[in-house]
PQR file of N, CA, C, O and H, with PARSE charges and radii, in Angstrom:
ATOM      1  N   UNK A   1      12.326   7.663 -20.030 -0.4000 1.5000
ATOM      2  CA  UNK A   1      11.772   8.657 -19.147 -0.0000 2.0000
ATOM      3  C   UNK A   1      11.097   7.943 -17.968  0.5500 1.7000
ATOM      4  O   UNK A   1      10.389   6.970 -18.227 -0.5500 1.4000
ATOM      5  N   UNK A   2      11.259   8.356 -16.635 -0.4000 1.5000
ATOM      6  CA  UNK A   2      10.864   7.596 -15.839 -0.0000 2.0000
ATOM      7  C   UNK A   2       9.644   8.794 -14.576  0.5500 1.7000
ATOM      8  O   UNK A   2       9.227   9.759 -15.217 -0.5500 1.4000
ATOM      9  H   UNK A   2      11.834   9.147 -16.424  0.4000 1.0000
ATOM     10  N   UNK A   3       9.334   8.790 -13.656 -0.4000 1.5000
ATOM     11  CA  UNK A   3       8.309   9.454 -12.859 -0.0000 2.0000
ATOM     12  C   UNK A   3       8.215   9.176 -11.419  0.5500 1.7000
ATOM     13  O   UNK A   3       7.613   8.133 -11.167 -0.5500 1.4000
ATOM     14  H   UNK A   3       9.672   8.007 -13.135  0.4000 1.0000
ATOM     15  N   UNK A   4       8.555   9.688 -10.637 -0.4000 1.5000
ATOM     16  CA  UNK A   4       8.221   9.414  -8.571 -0.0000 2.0000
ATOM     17  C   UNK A   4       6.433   9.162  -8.828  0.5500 1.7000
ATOM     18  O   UNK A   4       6.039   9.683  -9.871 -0.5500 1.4000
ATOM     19  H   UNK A   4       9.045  10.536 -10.841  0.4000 1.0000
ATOM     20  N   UNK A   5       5.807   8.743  -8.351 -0.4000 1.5000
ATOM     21  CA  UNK A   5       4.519   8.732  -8.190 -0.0000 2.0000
ATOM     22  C   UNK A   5       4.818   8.236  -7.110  0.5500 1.7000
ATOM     23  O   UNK A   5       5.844   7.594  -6.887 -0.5500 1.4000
ATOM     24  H   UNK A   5       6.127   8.319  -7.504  0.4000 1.0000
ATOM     25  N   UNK A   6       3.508   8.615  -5.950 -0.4000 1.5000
ATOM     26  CA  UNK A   6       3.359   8.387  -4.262 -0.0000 2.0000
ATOM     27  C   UNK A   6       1.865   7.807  -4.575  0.5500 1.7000
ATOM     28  O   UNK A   6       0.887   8.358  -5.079 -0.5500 1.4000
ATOM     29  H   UNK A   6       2.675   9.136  -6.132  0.4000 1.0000
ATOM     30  N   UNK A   7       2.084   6.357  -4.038 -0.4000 1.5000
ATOM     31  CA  UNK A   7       0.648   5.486  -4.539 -0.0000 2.0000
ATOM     32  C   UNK A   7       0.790   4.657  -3.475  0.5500 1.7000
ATOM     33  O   UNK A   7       1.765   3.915  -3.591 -0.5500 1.4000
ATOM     34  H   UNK A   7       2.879   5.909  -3.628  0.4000 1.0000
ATOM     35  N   UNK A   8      -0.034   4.477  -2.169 -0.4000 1.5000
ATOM     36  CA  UNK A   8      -0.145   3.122  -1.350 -0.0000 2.0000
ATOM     37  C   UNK A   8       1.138   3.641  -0.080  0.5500 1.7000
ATOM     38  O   UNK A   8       1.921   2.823   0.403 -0.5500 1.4000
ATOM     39  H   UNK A   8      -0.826   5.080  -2.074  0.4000 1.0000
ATOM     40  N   UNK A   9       1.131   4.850   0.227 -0.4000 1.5000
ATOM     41  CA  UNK A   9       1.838   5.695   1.512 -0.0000 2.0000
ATOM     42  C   UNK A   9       3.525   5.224   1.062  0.5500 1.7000
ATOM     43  O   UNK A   9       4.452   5.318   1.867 -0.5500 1.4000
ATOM     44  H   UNK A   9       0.494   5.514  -0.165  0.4000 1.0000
ATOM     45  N   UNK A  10       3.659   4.822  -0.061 -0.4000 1.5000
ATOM     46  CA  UNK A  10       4.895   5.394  -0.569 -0.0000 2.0000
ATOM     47  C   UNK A  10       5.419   5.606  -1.990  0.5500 1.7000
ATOM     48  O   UNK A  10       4.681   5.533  -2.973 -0.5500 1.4000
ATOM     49  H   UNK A  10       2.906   4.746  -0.715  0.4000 1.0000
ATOM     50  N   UNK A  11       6.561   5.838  -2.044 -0.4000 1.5000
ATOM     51  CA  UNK A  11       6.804   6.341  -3.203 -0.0000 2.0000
ATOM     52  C   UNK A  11       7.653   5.147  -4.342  0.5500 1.7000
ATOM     53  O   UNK A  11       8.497   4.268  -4.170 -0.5500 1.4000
ATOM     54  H   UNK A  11       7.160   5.898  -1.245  0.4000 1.0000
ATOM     55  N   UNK A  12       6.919   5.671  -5.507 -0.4000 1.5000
ATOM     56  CA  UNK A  12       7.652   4.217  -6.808 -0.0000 2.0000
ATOM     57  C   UNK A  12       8.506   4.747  -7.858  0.5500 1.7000
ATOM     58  O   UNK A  12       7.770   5.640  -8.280 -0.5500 1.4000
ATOM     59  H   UNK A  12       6.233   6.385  -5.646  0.4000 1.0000
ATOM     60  N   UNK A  13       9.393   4.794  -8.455 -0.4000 1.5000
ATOM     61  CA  UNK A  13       9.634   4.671  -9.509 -0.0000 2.0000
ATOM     62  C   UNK A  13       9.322   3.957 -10.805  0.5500 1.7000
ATOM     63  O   UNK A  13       9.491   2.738 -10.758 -0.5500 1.4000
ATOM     64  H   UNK A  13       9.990   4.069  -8.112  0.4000 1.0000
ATOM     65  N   UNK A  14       8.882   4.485 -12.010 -0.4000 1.5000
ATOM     66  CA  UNK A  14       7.670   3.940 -12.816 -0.0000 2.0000
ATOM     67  C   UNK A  14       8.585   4.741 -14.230  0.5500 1.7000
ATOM     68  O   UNK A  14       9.364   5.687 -14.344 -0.5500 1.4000
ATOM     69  H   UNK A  14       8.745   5.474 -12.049  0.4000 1.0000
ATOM     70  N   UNK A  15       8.008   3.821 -15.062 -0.4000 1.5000
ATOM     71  CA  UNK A  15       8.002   4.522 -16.431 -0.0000 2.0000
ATOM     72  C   UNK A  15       6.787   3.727 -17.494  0.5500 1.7000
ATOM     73  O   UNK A  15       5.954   2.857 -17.242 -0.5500 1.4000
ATOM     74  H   UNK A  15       7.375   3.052 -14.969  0.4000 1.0000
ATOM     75  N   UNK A  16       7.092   4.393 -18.637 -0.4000 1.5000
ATOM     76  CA  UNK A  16       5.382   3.912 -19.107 -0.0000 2.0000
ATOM     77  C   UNK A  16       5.785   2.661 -19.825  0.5500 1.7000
ATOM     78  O   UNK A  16       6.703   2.412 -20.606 -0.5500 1.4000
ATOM     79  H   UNK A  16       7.769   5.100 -18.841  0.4000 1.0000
ATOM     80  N   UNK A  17       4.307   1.590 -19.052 -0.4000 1.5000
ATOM     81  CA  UNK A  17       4.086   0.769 -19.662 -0.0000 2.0000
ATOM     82  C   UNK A  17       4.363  -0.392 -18.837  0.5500 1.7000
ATOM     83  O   UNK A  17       4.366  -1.575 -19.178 -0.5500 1.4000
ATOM     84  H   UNK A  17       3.562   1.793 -18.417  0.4000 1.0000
ATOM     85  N   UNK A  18       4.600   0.130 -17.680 -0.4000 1.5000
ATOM     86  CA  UNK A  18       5.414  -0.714 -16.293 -0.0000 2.0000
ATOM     87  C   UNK A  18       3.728  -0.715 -15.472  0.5500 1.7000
ATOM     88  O   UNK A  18       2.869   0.167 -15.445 -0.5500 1.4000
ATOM     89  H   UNK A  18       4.598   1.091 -17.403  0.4000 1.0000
ATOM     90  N   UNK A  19       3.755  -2.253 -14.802 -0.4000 1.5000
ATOM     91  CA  UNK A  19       2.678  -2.364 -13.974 -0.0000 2.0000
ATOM     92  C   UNK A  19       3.019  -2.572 -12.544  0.5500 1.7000
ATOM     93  O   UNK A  19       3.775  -3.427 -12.084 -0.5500 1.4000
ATOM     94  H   UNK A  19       4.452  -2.969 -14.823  0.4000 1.0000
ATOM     95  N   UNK A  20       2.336  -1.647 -11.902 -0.4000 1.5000
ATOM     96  CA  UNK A  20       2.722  -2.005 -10.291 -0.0000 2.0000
ATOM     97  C   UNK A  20       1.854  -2.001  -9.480  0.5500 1.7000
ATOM     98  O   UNK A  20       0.857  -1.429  -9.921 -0.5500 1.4000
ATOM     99  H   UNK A  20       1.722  -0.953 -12.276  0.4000 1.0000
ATOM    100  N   UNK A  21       1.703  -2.474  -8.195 -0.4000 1.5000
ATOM    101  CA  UNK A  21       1.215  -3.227  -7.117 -0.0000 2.0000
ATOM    102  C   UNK A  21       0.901  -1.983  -5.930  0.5500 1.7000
ATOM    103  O   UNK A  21       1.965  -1.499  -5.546 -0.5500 1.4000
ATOM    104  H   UNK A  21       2.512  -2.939  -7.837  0.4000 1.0000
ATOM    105  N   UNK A  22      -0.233  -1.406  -5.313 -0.4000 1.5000
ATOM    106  CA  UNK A  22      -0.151  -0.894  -4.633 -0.0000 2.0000
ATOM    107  C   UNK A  22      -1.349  -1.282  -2.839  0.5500 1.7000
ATOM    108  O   UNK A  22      -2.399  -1.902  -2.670 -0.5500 1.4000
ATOM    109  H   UNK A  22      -1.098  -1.800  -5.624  0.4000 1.0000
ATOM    110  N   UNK A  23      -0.859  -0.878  -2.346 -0.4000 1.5000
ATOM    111  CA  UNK A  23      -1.515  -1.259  -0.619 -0.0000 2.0000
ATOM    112  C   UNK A  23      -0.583  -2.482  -0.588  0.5500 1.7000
ATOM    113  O   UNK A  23      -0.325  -3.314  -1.458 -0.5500 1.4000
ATOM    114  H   UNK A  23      -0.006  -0.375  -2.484  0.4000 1.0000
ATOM    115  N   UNK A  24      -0.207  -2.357   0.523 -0.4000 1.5000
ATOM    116  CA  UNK A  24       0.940  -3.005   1.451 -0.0000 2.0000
ATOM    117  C   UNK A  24       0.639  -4.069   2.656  0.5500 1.7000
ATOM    118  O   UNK A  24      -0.418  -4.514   3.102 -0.5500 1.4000
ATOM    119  H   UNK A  24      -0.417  -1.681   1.230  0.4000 1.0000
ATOM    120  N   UNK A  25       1.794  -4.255   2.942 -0.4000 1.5000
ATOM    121  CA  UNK A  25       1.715  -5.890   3.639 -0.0000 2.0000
ATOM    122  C   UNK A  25       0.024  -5.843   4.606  0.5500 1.7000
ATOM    123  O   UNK A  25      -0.853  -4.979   4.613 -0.5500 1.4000
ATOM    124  H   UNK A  25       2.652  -3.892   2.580  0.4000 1.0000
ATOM    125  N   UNK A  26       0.142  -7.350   5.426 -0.4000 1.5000
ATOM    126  CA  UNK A  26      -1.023  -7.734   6.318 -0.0000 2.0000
ATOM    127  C   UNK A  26      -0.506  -6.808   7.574  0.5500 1.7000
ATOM    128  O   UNK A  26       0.591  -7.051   8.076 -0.5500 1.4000
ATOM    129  H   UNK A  26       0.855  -8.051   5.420  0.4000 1.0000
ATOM    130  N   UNK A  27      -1.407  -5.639   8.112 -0.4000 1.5000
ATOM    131  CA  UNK A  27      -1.963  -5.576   9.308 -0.0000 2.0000
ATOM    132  C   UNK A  27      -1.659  -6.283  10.277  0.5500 1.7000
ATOM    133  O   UNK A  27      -1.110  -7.384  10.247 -0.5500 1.4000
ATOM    134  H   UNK A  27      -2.298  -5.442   7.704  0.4000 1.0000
ATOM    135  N   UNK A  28      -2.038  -5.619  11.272 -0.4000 1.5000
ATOM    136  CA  UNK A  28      -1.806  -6.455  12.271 -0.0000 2.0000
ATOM    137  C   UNK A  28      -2.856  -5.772  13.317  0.5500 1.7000
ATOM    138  O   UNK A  28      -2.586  -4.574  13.238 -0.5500 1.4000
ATOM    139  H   UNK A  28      -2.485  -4.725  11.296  0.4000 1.0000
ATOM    140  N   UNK A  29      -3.964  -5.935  14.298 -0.4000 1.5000
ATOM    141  CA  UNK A  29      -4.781  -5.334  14.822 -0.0000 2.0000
ATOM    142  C   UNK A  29      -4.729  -6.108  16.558  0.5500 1.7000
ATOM    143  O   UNK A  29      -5.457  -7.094  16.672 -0.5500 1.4000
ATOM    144  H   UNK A  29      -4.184  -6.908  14.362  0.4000 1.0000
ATOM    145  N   UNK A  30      -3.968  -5.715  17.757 -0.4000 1.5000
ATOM    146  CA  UNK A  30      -3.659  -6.622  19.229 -0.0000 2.0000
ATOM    147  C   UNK A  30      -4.889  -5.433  19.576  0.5500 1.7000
ATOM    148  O   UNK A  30      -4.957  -4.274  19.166 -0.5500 1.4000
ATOM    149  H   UNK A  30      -3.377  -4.914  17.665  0.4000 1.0000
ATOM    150  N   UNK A  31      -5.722  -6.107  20.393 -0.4000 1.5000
ATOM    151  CA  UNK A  31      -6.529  -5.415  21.735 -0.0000 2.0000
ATOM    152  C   UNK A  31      -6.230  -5.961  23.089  0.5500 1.7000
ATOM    153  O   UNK A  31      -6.313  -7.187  23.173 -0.5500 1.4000
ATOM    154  H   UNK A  31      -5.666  -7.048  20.726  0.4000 1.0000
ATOM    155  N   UNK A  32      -5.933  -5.377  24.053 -0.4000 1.5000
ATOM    156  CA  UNK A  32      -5.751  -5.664  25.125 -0.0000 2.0000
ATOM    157  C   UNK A  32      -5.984  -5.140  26.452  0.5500 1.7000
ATOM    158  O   UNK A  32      -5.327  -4.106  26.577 -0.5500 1.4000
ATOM    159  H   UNK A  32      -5.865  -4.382  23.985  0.4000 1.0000
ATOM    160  N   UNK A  33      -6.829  -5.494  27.793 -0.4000 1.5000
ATOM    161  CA  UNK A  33      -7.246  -4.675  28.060 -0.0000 2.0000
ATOM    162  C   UNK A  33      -7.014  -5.472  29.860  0.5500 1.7000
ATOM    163  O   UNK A  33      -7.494  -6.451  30.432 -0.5500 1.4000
ATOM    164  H   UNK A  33      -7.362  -6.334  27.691  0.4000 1.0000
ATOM    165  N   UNK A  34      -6.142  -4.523  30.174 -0.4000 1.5000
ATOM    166  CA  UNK A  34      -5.310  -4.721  31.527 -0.0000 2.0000
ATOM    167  C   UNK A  34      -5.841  -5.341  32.421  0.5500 1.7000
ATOM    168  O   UNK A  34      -7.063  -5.363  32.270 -0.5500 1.4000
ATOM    169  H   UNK A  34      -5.752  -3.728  29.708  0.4000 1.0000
ATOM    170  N   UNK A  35      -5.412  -5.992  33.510 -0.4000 1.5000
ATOM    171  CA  UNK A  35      -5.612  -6.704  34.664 -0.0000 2.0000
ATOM    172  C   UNK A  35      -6.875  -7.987  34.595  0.5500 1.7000
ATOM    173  O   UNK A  35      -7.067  -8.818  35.483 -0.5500 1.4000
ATOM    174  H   UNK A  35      -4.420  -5.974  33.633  0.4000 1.0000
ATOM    175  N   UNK A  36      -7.625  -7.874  33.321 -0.4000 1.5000
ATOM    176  CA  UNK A  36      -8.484  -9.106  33.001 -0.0000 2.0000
ATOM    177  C   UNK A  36      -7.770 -10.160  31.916  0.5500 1.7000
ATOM    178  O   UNK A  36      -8.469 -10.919  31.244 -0.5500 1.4000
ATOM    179  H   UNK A  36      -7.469  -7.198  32.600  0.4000 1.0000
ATOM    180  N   UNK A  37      -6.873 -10.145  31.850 -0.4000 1.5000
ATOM    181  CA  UNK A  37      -6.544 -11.381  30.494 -0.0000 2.0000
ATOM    182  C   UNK A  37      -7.322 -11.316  29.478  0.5500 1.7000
ATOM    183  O   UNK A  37      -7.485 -12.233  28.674 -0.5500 1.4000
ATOM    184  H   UNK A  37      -6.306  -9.529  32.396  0.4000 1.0000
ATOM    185  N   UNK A  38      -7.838 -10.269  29.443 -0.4000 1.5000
ATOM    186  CA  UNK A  38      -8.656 -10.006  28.106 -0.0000 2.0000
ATOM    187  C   UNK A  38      -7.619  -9.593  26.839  0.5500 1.7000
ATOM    188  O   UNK A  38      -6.978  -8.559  27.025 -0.5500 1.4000
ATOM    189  H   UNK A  38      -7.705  -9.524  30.096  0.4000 1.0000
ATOM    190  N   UNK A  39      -7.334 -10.513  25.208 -0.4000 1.5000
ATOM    191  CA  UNK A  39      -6.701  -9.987  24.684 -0.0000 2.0000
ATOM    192  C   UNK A  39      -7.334 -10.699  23.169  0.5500 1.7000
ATOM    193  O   UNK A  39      -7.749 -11.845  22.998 -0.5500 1.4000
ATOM    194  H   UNK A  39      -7.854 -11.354  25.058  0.4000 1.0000
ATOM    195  N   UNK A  40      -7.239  -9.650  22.257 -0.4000 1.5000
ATOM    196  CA  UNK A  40      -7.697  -9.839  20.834 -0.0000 2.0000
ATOM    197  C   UNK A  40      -7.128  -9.830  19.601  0.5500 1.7000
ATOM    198  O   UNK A  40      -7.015  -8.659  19.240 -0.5500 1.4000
ATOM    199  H   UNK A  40      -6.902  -8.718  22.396  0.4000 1.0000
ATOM    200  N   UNK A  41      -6.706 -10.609  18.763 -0.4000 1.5000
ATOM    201  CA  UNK A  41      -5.837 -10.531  17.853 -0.0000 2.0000
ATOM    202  C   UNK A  41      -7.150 -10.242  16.444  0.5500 1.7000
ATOM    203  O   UNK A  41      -8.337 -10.570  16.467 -0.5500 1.4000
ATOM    204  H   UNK A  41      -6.798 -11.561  19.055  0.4000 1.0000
ATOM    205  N   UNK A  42      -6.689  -9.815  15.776 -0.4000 1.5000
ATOM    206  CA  UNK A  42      -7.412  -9.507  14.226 -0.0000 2.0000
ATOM    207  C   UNK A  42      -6.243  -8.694  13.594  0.5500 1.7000
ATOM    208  O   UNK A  42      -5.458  -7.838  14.003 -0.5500 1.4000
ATOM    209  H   UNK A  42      -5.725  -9.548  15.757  0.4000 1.0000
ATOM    210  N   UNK A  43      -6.594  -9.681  11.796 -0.4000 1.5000
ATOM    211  CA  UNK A  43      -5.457  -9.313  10.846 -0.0000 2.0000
ATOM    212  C   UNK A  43      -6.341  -8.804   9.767  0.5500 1.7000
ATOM    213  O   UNK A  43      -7.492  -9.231   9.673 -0.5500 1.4000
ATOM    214  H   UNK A  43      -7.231 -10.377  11.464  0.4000 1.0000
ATOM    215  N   UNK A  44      -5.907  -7.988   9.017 -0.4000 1.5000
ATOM    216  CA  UNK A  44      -6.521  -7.732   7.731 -0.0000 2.0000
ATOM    217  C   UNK A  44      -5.884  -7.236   6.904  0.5500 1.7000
ATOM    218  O   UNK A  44      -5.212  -6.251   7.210 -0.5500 1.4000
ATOM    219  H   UNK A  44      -4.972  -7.641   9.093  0.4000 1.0000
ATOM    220  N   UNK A  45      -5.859  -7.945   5.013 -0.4000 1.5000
ATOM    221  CA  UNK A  45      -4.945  -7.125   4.153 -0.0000 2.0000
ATOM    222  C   UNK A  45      -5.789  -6.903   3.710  0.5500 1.7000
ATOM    223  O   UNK A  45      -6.876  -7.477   3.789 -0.5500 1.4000
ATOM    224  H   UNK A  45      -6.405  -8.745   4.765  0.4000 1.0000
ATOM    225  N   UNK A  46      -5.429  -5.831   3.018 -0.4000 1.5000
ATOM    226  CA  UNK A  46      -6.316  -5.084   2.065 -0.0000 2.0000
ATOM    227  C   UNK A  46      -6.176  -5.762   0.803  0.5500 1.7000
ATOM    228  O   UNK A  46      -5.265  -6.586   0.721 -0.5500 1.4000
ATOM    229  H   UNK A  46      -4.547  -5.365   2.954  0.4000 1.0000
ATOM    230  N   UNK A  47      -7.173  -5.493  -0.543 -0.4000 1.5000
ATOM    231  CA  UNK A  47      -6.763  -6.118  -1.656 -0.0000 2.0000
ATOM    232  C   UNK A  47      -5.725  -5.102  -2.359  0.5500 1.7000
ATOM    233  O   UNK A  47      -5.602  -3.900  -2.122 -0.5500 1.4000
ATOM    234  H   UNK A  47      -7.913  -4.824  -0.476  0.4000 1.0000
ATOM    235  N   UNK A  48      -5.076  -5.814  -3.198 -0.4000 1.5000
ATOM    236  CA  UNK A  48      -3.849  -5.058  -3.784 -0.0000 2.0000
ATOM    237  C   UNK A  48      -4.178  -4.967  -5.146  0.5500 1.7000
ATOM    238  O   UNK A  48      -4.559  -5.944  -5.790 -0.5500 1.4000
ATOM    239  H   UNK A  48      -5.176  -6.790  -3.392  0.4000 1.0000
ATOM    240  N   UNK A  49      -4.056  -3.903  -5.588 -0.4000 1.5000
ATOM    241  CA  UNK A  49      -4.374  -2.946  -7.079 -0.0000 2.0000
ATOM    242  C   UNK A  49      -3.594  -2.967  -7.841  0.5500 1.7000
ATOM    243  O   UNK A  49      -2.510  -2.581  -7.403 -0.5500 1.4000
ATOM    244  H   UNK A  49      -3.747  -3.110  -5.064  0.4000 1.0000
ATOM    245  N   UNK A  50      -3.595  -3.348  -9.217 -0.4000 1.5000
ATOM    246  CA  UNK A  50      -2.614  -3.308 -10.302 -0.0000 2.0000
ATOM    247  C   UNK A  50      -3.050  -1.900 -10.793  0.5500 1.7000
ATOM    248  O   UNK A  50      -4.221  -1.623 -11.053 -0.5500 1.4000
ATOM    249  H   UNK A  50      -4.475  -3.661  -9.573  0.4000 1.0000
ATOM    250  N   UNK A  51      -1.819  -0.878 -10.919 -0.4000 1.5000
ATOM    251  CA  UNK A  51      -1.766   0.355 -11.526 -0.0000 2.0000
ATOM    252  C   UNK A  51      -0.967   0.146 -13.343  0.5500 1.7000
ATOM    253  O   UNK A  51       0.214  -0.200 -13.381 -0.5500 1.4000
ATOM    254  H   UNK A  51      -0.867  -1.104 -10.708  0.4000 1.0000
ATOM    255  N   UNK A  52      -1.631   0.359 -14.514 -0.4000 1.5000
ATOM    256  CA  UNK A  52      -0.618   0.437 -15.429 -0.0000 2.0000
ATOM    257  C   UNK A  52      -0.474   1.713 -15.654  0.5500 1.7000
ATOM    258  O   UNK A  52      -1.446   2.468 -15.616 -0.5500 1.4000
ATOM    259  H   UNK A  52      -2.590   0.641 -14.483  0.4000 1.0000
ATOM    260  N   UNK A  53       0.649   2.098 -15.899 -0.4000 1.5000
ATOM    261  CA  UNK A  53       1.296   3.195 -16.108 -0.0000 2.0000
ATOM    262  C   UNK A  53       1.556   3.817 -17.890  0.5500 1.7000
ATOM    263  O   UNK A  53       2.618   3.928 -18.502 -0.5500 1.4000
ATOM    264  H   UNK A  53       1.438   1.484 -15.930  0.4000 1.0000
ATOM    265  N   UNK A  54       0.059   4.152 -18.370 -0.4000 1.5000
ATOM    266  CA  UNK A  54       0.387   4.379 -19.991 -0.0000 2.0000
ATOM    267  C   UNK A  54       1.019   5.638 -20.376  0.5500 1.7000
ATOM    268  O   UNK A  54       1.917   5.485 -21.205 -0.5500 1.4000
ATOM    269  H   UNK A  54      -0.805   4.062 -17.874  0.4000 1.0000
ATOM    270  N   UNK A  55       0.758   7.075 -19.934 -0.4000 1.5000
ATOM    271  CA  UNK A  55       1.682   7.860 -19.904 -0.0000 2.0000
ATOM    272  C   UNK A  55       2.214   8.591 -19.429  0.5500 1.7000
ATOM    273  O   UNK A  55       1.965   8.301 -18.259 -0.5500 1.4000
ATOM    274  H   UNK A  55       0.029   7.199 -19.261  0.4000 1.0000
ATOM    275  N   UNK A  56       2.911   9.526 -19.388 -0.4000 1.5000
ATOM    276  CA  UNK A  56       3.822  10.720 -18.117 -0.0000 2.0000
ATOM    277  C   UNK A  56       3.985  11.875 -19.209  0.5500 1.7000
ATOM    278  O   UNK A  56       4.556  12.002 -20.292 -0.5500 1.4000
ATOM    279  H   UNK A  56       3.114   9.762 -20.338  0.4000 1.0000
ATOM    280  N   UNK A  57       2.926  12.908 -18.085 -0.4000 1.5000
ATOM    281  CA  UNK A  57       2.709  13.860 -18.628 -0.0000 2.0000
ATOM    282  C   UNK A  57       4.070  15.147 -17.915  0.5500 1.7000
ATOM    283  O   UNK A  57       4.635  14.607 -16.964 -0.5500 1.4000
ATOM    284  H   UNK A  57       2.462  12.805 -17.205  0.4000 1.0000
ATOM    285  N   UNK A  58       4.473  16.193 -18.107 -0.4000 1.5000
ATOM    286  CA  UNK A  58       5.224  16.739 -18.228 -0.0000 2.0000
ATOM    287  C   UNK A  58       4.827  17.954 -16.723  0.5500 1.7000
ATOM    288  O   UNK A  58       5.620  18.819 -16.352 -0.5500 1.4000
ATOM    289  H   UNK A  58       4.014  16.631 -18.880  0.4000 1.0000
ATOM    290  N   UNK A  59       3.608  17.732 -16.155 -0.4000 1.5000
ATOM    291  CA  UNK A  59       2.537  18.504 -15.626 -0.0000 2.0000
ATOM    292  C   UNK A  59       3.627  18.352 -13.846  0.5500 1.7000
ATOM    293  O   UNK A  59       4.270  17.310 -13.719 -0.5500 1.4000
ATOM    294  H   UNK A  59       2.963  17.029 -16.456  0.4000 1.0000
ATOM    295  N   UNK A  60       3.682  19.112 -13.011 -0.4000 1.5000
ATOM    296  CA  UNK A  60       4.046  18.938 -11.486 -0.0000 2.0000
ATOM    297  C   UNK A  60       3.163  18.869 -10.717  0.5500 1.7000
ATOM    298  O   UNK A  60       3.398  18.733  -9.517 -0.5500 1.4000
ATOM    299  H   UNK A  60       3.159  19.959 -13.115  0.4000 1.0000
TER
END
């Protein structure tokens, strides 16, 4: 028996007892701000979450 769950802005295929990974790649953050050569780079990942999957209930 398996389950769609939407965890981390997309969707997984899972069944019980399966562990998965959710929040997604590094960011990317450019500021830039015209006619001064003013420009800003910043990255940030988020930490990534182990989900275990113990059961699937029958529920929509």
């Amino acid at each position: 028996m398996y389950a769609i769950v939407k965890a981390g802005g997309r969707q997984e295929k899972v069944t019980v007892g399966e562990t998965i990974t959710v929040k997604g790649p590094k960011i990317d953050i450019l500021r830039y701000k015209n006619k001064t050569g003013h420009r800003r780079r910043q990255g940030f990942r988020a930490q990534h979450t182990r989900v275990k999957i113990t059961a699937i209930s029958g529920a929509k």
